[in-house]
C-alpha positions as CSV (number, residue, x, y, z in Angstrom):
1,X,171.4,92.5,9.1
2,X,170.2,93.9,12.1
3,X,166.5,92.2,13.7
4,X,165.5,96.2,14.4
5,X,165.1,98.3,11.8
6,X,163.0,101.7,11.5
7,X,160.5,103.0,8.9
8,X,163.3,104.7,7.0
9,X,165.4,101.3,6.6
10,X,162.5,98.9,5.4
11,X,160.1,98.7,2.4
12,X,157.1,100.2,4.3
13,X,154.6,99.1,1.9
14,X,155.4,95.4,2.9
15,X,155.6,96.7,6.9
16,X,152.3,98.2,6.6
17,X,150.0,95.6,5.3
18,X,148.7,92.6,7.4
19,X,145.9,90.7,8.5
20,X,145.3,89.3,12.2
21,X,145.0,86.4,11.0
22,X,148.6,85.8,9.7
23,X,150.0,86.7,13.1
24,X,148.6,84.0,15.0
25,X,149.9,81.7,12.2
26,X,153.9,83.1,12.5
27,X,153.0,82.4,16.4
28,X,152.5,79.0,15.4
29,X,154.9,78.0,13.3
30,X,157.7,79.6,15.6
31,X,156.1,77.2,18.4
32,X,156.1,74.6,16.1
33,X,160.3,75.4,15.4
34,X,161.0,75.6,19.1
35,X,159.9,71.9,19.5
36,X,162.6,70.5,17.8
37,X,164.4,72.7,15.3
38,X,164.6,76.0,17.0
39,X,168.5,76.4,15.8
40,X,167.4,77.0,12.5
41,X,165.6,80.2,13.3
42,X,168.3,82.1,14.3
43,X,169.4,82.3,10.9
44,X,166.5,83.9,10.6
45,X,167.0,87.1,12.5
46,X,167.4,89.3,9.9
47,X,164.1,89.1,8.4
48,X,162.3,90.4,11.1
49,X,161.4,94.5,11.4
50,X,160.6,95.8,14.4
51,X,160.0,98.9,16.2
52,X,161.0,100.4,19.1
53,X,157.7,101.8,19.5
54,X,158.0,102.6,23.5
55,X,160.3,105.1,23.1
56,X,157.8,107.6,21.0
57,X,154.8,107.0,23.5
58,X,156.3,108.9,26.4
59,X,155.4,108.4,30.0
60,X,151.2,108.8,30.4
61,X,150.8,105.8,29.5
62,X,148.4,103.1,31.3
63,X,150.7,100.7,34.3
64,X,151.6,97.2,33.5
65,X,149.1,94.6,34.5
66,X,150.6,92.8,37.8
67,X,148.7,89.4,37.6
68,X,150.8,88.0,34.3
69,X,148.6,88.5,31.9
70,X,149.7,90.6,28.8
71,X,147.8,92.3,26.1
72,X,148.9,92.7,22.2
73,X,148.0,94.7,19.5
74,X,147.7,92.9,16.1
75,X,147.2,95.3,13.5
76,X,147.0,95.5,9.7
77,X,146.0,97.8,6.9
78,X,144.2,98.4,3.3
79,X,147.3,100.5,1.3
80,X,148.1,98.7,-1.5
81,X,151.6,99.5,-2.2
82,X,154.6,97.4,-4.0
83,X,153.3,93.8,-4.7
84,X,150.5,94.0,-2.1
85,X,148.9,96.1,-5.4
86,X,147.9,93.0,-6.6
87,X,146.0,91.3,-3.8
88,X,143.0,92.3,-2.5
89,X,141.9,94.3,-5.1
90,X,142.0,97.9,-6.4
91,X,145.3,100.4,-7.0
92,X,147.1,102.3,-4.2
93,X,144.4,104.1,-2.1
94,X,147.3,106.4,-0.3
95,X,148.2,106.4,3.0
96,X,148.2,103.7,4.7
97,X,145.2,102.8,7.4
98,X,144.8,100.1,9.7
99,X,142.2,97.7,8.0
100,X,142.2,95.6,10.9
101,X,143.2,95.7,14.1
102,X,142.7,93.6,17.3
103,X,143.7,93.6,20.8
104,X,144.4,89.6,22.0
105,X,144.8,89.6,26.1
106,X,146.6,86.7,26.9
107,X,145.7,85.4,30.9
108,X,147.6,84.6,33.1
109,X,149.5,81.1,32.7
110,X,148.8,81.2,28.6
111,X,146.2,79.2,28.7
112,X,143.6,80.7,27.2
113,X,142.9,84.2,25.3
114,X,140.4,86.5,24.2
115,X,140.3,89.1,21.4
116,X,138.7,92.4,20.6
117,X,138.3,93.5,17.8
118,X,138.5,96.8,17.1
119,X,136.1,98.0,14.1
120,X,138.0,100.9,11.4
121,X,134.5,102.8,11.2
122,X,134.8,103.6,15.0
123,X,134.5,107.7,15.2
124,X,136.9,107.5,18.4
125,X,138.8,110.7,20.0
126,X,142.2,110.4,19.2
127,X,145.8,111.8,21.5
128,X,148.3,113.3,20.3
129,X,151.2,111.2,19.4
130,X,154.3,110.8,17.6
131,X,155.6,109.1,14.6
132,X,158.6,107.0,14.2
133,X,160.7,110.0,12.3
134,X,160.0,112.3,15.0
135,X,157.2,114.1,13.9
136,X,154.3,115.3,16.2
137,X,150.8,115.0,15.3
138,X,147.5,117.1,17.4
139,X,145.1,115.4,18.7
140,X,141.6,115.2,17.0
141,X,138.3,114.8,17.9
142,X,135.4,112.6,16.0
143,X,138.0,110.8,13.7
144,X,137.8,107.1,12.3
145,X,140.3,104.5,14.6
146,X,142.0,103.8,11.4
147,X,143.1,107.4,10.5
148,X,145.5,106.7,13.8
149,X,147.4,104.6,11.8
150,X,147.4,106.5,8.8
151,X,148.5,109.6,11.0
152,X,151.4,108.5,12.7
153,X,151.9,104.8,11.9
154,X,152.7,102.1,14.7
155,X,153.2,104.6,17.6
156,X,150.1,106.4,17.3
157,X,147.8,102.9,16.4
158,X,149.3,102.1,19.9
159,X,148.3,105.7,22.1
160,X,145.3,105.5,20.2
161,X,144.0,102.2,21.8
162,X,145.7,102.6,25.3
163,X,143.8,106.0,25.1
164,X,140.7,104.5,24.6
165,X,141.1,101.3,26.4
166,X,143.1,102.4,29.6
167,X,144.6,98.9,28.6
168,X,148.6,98.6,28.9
169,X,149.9,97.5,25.2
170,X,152.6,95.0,26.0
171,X,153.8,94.0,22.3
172,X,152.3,94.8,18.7
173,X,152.9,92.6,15.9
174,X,151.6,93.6,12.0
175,X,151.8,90.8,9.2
176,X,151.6,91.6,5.5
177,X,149.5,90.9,2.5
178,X,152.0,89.5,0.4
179,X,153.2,87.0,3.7
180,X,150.0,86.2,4.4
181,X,149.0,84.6,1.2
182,X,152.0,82.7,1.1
183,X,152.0,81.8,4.3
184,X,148.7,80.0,4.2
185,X,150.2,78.5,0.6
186,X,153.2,76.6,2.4
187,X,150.6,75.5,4.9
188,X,148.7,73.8,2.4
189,X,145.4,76.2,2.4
190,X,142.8,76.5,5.4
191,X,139.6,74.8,5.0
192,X,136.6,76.3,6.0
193,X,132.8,76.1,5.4
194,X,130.8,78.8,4.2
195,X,126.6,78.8,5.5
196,X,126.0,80.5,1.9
197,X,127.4,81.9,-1.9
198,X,129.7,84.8,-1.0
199,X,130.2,86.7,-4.1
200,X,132.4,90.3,-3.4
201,X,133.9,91.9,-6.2
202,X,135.8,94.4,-4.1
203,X,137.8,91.5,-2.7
204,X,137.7,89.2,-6.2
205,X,136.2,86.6,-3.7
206,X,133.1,83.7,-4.7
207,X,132.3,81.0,-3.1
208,X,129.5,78.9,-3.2
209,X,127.9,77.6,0.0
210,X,129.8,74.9,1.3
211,X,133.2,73.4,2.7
212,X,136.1,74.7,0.7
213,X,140.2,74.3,1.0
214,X,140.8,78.2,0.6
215,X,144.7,79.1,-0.8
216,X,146.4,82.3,0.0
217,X,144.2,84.2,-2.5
218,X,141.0,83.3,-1.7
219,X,142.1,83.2,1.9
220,X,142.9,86.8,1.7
221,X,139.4,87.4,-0.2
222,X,137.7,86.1,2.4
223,X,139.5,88.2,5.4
224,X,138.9,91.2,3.3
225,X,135.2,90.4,2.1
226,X,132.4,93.2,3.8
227,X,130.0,93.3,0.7
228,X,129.7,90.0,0.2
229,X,127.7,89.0,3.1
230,X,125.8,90.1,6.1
231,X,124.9,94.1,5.9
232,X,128.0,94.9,4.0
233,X,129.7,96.4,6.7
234,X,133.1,96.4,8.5
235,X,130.9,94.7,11.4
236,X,130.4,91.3,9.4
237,X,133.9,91.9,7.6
238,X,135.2,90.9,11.3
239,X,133.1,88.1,12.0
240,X,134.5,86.3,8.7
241,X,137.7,87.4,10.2
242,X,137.2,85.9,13.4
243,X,135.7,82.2,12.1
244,X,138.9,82.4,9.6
245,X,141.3,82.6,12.9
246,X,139.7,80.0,14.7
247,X,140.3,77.3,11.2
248,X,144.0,78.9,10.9
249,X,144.4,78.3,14.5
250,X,143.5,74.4,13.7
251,X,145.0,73.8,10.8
252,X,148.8,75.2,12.7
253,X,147.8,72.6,15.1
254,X,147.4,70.3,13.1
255,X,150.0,70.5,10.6
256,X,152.7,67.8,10.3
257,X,155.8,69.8,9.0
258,X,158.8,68.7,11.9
259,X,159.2,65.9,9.4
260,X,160.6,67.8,6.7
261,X,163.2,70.5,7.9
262,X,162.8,72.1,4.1
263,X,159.5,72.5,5.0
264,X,160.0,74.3,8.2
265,X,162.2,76.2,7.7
266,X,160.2,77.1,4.8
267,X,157.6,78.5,6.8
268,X,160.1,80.3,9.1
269,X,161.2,82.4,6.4
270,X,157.9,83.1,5.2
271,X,156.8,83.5,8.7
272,X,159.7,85.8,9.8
273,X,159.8,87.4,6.8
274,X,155.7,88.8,7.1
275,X,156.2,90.1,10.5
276,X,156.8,93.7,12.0
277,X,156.8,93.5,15.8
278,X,157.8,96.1,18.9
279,X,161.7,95.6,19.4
280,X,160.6,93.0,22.8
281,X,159.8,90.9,19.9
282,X,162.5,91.9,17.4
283,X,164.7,88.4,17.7
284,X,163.9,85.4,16.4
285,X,164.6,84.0,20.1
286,X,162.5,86.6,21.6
287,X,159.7,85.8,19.2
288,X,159.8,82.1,19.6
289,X,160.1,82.2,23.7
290,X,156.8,84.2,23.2
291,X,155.3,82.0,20.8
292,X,156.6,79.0,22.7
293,X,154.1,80.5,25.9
294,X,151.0,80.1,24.1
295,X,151.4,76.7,22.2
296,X,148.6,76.2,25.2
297,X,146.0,78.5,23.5
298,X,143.7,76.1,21.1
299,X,140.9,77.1,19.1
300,X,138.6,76.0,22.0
301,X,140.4,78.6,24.9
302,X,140.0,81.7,22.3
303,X,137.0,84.0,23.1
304,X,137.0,86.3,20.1
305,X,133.7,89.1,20.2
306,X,134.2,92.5,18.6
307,X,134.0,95.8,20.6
308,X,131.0,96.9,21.5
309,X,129.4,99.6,19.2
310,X,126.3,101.3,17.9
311,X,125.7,102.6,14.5
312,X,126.3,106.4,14.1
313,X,122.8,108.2,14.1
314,X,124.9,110.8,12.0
315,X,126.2,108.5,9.4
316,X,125.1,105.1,9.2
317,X,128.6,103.7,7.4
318,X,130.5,104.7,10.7
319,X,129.6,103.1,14.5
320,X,130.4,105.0,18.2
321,X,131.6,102.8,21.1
322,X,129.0,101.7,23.5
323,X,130.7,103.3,26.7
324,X,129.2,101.2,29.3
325,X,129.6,97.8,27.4
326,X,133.3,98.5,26.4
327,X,133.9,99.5,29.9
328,X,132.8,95.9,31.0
329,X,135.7,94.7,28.6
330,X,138.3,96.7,29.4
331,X,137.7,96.2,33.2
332,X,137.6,92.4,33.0
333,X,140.8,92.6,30.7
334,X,142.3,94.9,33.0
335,X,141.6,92.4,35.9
336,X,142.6,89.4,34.0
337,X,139.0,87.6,34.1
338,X,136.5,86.4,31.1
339,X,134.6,89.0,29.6
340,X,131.1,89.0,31.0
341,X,128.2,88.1,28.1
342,X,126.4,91.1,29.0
343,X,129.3,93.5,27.5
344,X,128.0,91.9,24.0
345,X,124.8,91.8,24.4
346,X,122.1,93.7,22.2
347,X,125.5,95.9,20.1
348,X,125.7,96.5,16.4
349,X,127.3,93.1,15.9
350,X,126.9,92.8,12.4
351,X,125.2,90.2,10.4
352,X,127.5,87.6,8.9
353,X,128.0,85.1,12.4
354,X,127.7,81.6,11.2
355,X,128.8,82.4,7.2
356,X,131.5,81.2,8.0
357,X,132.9,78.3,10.1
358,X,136.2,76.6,10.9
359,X,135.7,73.2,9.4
């Protein structure tokens, strides 16, 4: 089985669901192969999808970044297709959107990282772009930053962000629902404390305050939770996101698996299996020589803050980019330095830091 493959040849309800969060954990566990047992992931090969998603993006496209750093976009969305239907609540809402999205800049030497994430109620401009079949889509003006993904899938998620960032995308990668709850299954669950009850139906998620192992259910609850804490909104939906990252990120670290070569290669399926990447990543030995660079990046060299927005005077359920705060991040990005504390300072940050912390 070929490691590319293109909408057309894969079940695109299972490409087109994924959470952040399982992405850094596949980067994990492939690290955690190349330390010993990397020979059993080229058996692996065929489970991963990619894209060649440079090839519908043309030429007008932001320059590489000279100074070795690189930047990713992780990306996921809410459809609920196939046997995603089940998790996370509710039937098939359509087309697919981008539920969540994030752009991780890696510095230079992969030592440390920092994430933006990018909130689905931004009313953003977005370019024209093509889609994966070909098709060509106008550009529009005042839409939501998920309806990118909905538009034109993978290639247009991409021009969208460059577009508005100025930011080079070096790779995407996009992890499913169905991967990511059994991902965090085989790992043995992700514990976490919670700073009060959480109780979302939307996401079938309660939790009473305190320090819980979460499996792949509730861990998916909690990724997808808005209503259940803070103001409700997609805002404090990516602050549980980001402490849930951070308690992933240790519990990969911590895991003891290169004992038990059922176990890992286990994981490798799952892990291999969740993925869709750009076709740089589209080999397990692509995908673990890029893993294998940031084994370096712990939970204590990760900035994570959200892009900086305002609420919509027009519609309080959707937020604008601050122009002059995101400028500050994409310029330090751009110039490979640490994101000054001014850029998020006095923004529509949401309400739900501190629910939730890495244990």
């Amino acid at each position: 089985m070929s490691a590319e493959s293109t909408p057309g040849n894969r079940d695109k309800g299972r490409r087109r669901k994924g959470l952040k969060a399982a992405a850094w954990a596949a980067a994990g566990i492939v690290v955690l192969g190349g330390t010993g047992a990397g020979y059993l992931y080229f058996k692996l090969n065929g489970n991963i999808a990619s894209i060649d998603i440079d090839q519908f993006l043309g030429t007008d496209r932001p320059e590489k970044a000279d100074n070795g750093s690189e930047n990713i976009l992780v990306l996921g969305s809410d459809t609920r297709a196939g046997d995603n239907g089940r998790l996370g609540g509710g039937a098939d809402e359509g087309s697919a959107r981008s539920d969540t999205a994030m752009i991780v800049h890696v510095y230079e030497g992969h030592k440390k990282a920092s994430v933006v994430s990018l909130p689905r109620d931004t009313v953003i401009d977005r370019p024209a772009c093509t889609d994966t079949d070909g098709g060509s889509h106008p550009a529009a003006n005042g839409v939501m930053f998920n309806s990118a993904y909905a538009t034109g899938g993978a290639p247009c998620a991409v021009k969208t962000v460059e577009s508005i960032t100025d930011l080079r995308m070096d790779h995407y990668l996009e992890v499913d629902f169905t991967g990511f709850q059994k991902l965090i299954d085989e790992l043995g669950g992700v514990e976490v404390t919670t700073g009060e009850d959480i109780d979302d139906p939307d996401s079938h998620l309660r939790l009473e305050a305190g320090t819980h192992r979460l499996d792949g259910e509730q861990a998916l609850g909690l990724v997808r939770t808005r209503h259940g804490v803070g103001d409700g909104s997609d805002l404090g939906r990516i602050q549980l996101q980001q402490a849930f990252v951070k308690a992933l990120l240790r519990q990969v670290e911590g895991v003891g698996v290169l004992t038990s070569p059922k176990k890992l290669y286990d994981l490798a399926d799952t892990a291999t299996k969740a993925v869709t990447t750009d076709s740089g990543l589209g080999s397990v030995n692509s995908l673990m020589s890029f893993a294998t660079g940031l084994k370096n990046i712990t939970p204590a060299h990760l900035t994570m803050i959200t892009m900086p927005v305002r609420y919509d005077p027009a519609d309080p359920n959707r937020v604008l980019m601050e122009q002059t705060k995101a400028q500050q991040v994409w310029d330090a990005l751009k110039n490979d330095r640490p994101i000054p504390e001014s850029a998020t300072e006095n923004t529509a940050a949401g309400e739900a830091r501190g629910v939730v912390s890495a244990h």
